[in-house]
C-alpha positions in Angstrom: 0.0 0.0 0.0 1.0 3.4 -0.8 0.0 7.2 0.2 1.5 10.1 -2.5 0.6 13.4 -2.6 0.6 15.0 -6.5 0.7 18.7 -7.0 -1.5 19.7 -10.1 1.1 22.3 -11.0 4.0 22.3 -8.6 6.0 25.7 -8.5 6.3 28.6 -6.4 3.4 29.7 -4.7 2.3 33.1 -3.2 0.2 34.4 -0.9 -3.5 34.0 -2.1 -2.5 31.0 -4.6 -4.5 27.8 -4.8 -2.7 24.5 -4.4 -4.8 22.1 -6.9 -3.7 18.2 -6.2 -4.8 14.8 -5.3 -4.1 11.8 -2.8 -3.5 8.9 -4.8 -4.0 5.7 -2.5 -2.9 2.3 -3.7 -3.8 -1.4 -1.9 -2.3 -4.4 -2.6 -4.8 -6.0 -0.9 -8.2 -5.4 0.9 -7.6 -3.0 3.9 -9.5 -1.4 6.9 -9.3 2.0 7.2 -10.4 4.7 10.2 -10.5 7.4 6.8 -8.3 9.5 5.2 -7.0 13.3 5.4 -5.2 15.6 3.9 -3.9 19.2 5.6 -1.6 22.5 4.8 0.5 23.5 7.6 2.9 26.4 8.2 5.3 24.2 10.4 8.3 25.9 12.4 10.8 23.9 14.2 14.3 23.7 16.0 16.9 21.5 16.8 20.4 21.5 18.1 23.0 19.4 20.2 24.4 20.0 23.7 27.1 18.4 25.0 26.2 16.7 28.7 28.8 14.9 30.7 30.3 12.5 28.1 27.1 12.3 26.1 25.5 14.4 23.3 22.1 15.6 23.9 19.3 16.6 21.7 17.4 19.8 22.4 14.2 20.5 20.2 10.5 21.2 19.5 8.4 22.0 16.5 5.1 23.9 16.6 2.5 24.2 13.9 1.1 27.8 13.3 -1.2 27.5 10.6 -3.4 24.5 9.9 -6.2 24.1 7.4 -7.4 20.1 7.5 -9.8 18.6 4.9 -11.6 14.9 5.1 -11.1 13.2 2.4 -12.8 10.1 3.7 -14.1 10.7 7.0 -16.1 7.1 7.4 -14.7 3.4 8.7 -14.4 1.0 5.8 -12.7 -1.3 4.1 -10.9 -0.7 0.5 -10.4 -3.0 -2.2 -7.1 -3.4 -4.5 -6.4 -1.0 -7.0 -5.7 3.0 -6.9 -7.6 5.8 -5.5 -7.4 9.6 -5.8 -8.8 11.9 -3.8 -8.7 15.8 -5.0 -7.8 18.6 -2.8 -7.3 22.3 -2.8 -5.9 24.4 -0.6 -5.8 28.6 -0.1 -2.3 30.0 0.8 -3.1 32.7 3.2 -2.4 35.8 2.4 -2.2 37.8 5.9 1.2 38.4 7.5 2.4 35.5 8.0 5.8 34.2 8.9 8.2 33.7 5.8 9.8 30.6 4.7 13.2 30.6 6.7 16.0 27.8 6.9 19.3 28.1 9.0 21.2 25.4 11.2 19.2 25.2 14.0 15.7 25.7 13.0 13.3 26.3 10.1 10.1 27.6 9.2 8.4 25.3 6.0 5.4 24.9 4.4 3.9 21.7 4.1 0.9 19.7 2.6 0.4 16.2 4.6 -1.7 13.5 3.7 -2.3 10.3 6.0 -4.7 7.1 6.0 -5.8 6.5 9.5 -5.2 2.2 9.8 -6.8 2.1 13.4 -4.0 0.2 15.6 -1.6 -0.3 12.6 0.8 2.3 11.2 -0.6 4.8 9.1 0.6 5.2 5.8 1.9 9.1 5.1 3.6 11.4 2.5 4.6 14.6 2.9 5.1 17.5 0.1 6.6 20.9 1.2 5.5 23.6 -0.9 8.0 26.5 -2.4 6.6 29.6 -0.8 7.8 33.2 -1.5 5.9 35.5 0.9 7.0 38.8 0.6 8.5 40.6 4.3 7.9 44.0 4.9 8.9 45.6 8.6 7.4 48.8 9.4 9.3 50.9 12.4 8.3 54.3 14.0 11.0 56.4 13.7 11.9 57.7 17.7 11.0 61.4 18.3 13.3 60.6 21.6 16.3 62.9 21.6 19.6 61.2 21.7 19.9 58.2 24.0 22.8 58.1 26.4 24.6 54.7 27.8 27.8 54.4 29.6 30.0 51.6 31.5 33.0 51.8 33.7 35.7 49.5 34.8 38.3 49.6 37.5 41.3 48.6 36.2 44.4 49.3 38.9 44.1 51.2 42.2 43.1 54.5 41.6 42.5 53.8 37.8 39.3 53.3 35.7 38.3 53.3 32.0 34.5 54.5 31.1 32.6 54.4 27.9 29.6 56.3 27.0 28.0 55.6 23.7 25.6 58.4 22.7 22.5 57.4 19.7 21.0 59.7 17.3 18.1 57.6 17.9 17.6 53.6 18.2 15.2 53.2 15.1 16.4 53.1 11.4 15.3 52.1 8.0 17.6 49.7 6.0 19.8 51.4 3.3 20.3 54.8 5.4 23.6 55.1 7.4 23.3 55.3 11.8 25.5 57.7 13.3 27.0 57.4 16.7 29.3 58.7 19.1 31.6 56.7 21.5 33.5 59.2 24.3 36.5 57.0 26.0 37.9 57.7 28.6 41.0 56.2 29.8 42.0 56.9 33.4 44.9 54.6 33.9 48.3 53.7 32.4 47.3 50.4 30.0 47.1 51.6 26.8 43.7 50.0 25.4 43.8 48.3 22.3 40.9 48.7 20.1 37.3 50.1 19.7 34.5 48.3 17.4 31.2 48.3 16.9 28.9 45.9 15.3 26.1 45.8 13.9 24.1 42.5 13.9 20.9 40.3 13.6 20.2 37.8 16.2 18.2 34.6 15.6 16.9 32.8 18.9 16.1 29.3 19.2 13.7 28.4 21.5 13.0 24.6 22.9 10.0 25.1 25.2 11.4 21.9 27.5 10.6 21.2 30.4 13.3 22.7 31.2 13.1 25.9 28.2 16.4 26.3 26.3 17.9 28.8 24.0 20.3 29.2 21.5 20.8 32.4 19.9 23.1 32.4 16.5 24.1 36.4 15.9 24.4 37.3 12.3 26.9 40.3 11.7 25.4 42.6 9.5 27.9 45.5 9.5 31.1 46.1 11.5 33.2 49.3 11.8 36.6 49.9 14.5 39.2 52.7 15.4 42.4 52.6 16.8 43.0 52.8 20.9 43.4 55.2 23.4 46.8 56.2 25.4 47.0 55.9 28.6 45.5 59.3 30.7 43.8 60.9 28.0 39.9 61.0 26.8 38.8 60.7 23.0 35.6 61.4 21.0 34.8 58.9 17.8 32.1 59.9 15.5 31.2 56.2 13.9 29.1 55.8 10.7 27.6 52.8 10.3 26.2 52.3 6.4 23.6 49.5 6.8 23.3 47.4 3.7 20.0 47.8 2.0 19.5 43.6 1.5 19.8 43.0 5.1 17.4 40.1 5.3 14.9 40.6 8.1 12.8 37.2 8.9 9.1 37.5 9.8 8.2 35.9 13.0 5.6 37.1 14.2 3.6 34.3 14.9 6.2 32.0 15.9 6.8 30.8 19.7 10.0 28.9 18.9 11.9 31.8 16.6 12.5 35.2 17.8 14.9 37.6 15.6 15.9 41.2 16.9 19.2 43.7 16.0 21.6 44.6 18.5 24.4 47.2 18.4 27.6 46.4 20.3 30.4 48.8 21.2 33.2 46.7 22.7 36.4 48.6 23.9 39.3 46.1 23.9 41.4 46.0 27.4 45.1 44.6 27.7 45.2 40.8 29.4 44.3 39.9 32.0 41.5 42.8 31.7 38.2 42.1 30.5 36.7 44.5 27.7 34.2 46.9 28.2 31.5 46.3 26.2 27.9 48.3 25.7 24.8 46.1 23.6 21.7 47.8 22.9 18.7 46.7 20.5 18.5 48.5 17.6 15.0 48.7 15.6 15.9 47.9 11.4 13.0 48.0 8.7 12.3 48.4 5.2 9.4 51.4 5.9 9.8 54.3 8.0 6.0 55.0 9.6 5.2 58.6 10.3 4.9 58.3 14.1 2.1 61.3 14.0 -0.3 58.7 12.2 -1.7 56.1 14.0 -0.6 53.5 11.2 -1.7 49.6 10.9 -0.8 47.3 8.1 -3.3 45.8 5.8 -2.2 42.8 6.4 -2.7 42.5 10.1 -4.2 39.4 11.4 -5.5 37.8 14.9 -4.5 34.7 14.4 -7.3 32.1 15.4 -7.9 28.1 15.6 -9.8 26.0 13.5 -11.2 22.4 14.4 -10.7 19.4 12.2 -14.0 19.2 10.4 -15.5 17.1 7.4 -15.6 20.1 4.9 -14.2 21.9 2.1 -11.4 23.8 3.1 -11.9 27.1 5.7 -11.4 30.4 5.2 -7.7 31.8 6.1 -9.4 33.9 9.4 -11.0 30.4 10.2 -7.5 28.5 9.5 -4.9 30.1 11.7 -3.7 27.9 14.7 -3.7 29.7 18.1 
């Protein structure tokens, strides 16, 4: 016996697309089944190792956030050899959703499942992940704060300190335009420090929901800029200028529990050994739209994402679709 799922016109889909395709069935020989179903699911899922003791544990979870279910054959019975197909069709949402996203430790996919339900024996399954393209677009606020102020200090030798203070335009930009900052260092000791950078980047979290609840965050740098050090007993100003790439890719997660993404921007001041560096991290807001924060704005697309129940019908609507 076999269970295959077969795409009318497999390519890539987008948002508001039909998937046309059938369930083809095939029994050797005459077979009890508890029915048969098909469903669309926006599926996102993480996985990585940990090293504990001498052994190498596993660490992950998947969640679906989007399910749309169809009966095929929703009644007990028994099917004789030969080859059945069962038609299906499917509407690809269209609300903001999460995008399709694939990195090391987790993934968001697409998927069309079909299963025959065999009562107490295994069920017999396919699985077909659809190519989806949905288009991301992040909206930010620009601040009307003015400039935000941080600092950090460290005692180096008796008497001596170094202190940072990292002073923002603003914490909000769109992708393309260039951030402007200003790092004042000041060195009150006689070490010599290295180095100043400052970084740029987009951090991915993984979430396994346990128990107990891990994490693994992977940081993606997305620009990078550094200066020379400061002598010993004097105090600096650096103007930095930060061009951010207009292609930065910024996932949509928005409905996920088990992916989180967010930008950070870290200042790190680089101390002789055995000295630890100062270093200053603060979340930085990135988007492809600047919103006028005068207007109370809100995306056509916005959805409140609700839960259907399996049912013996022709597929829901997309409201009537979306898994809490």
């Amino acid at each position: 016996m076999s269970c295959n799922i077969i795409l009318n016109k497999p390519r890539v889909f987008n948002p508001g697309d039909n998937i046309n395709g059938r369930v083809v069935v095939t029994i050797d020989h005459e077979e009890r089944i508890g029915g048969i179903r098909c469903s669309f699911r926006g599926r996102e899922q993480v996985h990585w190792t940990e090293q504990k003791d001498k052994e190498i544990v596993h660490v992950g979870a998947q969640s679906d956030f989007l399910v749309q279910n169809i009966v095929l054959v929703g009644e007990e019975g028994y099917l004789k050899p030969g080859t059945y197909e069962y038609p299906f069709s499917f509407i690809l949402p269209s609300g903001n959703i999460p995008s399709p996203f694939v990195e090391e430790f987790g993934s968001i996919r697409y998927l069309v499942q079909a299963k025959v339900d065999r009562g107490d024996k295994v069920d017999y399954k396919d699985e077909y992940e659809i190519k989806f393209e949905v288009p991301v677009t992040q909206y930010v606020e620009l601040s009307q704060q003015e400039q935000l102020t941080y600092q950090v200090g460290r005692d180096l030798n008796k008497n001596e300190y170094a202190a940072m203070f990292l002073i923002l335009e603003s914490d909000t930009y769109v992708l393309g335009n260039e951030m402007n900052f200003t790092v004042e260092l000041k060195n009150k000791s006689k070490l010599k420090i290295r180095r100043i950078q400052a970084d740029l980047a987009l951090n991915i979290q993984f979430i396994s929901p346990g128990p107990p609840t891990k994490c693994k965050i992977h940081k993606i740098p997305i620009t990078i800029v550094e200066d020379e050090g400061q002598q010993k007993g004097n105090k600096r100003l650096y103007n930095f200028k930060l061009k951010i790439p207009p292609d930065v890719l910024l996932p949509n997660f928005g409905s996920c529990d088990l992916l989180k993404c967010w930008c950070t921007l870290k200042v790190e001041v680089l101390l002789p050994y055995p000295h630890t560096n100062m270093i200053l991290e603060k979340n930085i807001k990135l988007g492809h739209v600047a919103v006028d924060s005068k207007k109370k704005y809100v995306p056509s697309t916005t959805y409140v994402p609700s839960a259907p129940p399996i049912r013996d019908a022709p597929p829901p609507s997309y409201d009537e679709a979306i898994k809490k």
